[in-house]
C-alpha positions as CSV (number, residue, x, y, z in Angstrom):
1,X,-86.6,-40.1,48.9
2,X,-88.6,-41.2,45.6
3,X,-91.6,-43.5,46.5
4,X,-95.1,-43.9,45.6
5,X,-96.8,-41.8,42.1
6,X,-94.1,-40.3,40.4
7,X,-93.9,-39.3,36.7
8,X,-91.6,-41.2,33.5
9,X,-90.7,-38.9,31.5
10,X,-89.4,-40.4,27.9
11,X,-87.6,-38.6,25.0
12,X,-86.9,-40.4,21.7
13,X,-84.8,-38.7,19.6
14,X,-82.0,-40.0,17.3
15,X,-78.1,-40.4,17.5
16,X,-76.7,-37.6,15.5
17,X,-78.9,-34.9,17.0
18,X,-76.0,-32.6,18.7
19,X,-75.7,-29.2,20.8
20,X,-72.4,-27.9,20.2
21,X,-70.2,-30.8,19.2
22,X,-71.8,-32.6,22.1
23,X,-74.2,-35.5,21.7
24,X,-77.6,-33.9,22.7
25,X,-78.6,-37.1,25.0
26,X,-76.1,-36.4,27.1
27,X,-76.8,-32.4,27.3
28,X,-80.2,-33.4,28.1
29,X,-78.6,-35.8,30.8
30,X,-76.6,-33.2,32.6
31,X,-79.3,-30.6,32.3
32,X,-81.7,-33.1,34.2
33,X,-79.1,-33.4,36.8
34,X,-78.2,-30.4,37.2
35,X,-82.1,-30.1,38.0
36,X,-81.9,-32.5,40.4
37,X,-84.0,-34.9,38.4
38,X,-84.0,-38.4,40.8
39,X,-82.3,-40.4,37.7
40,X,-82.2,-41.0,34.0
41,X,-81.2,-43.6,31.5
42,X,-79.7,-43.9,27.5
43,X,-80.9,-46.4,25.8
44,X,-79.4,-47.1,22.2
45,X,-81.7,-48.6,20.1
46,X,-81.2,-51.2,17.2
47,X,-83.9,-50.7,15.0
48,X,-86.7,-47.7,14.4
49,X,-88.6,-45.0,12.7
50,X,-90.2,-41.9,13.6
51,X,-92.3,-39.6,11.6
52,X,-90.2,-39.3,8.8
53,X,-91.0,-43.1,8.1
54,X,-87.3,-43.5,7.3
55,X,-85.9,-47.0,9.3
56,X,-82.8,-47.0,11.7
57,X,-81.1,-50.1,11.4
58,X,-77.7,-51.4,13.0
59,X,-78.2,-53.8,10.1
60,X,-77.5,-51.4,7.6
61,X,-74.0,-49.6,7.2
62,X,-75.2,-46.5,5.5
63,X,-77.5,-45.6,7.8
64,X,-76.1,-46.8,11.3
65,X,-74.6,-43.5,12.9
66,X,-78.6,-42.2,13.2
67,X,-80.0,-44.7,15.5
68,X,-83.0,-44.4,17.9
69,X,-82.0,-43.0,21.4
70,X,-84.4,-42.8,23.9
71,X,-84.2,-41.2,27.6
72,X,-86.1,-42.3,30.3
73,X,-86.0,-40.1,33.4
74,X,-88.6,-40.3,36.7
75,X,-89.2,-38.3,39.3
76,X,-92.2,-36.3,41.0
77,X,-94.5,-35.0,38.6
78,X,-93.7,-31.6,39.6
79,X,-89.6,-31.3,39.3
80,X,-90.5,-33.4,35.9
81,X,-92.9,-30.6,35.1
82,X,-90.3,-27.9,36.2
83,X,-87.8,-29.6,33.7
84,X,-90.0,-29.8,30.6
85,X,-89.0,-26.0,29.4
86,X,-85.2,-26.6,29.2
87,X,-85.7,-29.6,27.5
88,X,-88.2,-28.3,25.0
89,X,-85.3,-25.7,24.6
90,X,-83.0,-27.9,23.8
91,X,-84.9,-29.6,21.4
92,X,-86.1,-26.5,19.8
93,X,-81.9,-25.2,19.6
94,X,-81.7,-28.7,17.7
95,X,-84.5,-28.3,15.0
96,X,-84.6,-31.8,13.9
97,X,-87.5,-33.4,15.8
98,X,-88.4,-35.6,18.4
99,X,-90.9,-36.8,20.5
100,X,-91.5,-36.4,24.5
101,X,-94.0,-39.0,26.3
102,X,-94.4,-38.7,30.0
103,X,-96.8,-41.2,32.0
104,X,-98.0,-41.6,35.5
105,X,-95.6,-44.4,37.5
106,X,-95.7,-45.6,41.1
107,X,-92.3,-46.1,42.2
108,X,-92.0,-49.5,44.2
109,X,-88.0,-49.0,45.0
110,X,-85.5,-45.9,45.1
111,X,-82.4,-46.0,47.0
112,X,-78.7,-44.4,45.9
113,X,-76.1,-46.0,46.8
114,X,-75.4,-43.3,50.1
115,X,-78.4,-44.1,51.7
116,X,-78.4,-46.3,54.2
């Protein structure tokens, strides 16, 4: 059970970035839970820029298939610590950059769905 300090771990990256074919979000995704990482979330952005200044946009057709994704993922400081080389793997295997954020959380709720 997750309660108390915990760690959010979050990864920007953008929508094209791929590992074999596969969309590297969800490579991440499955890496995390194959880690046992308590949970993690795709978010699909609409608009952004990262350091290459260039801008995202769902507004604009040529451009669309790169938007932002980000990953959010919590869990105890440690198993988040324990993850943090395979993802910086799988970045690195990408080459196309990114940037990972992690911040100290207190976790008010966790239950899955089996717990009673």
């Amino acid at each position: 059970m997750l309660s108390g300090q915990a760690k959010l771990l979050r990864i920007f990256l953008g929508e094209i970035d791929k590992i074999d074919h596969q969309p590297l979000y969800e490579t991440i995704v499955q890496e995390a839970r194959k880690n046992g990482i308590a949970g993690a979330t795709v978010l699909k952005g609409i608009l952004g820029y990262g350091a290459s200044t260039v801008i995202h946009s769902a507004k604009l057709i040529d451009i669309s298939e790169d938007l932002p994704i980000v990953i959010e993922m919590v869990d105890t400081e440690e198993k988040i610590n324990t993850f943090l080389p395979t993802l910086n793997q799988l970045l690195e295997k990408v080459g196309r950059g990114g940037l990972v954020t992690s911040e100290n959380i207190n976790v008010l709720y966790y239950k899955n769905r089996t717990q009673q």
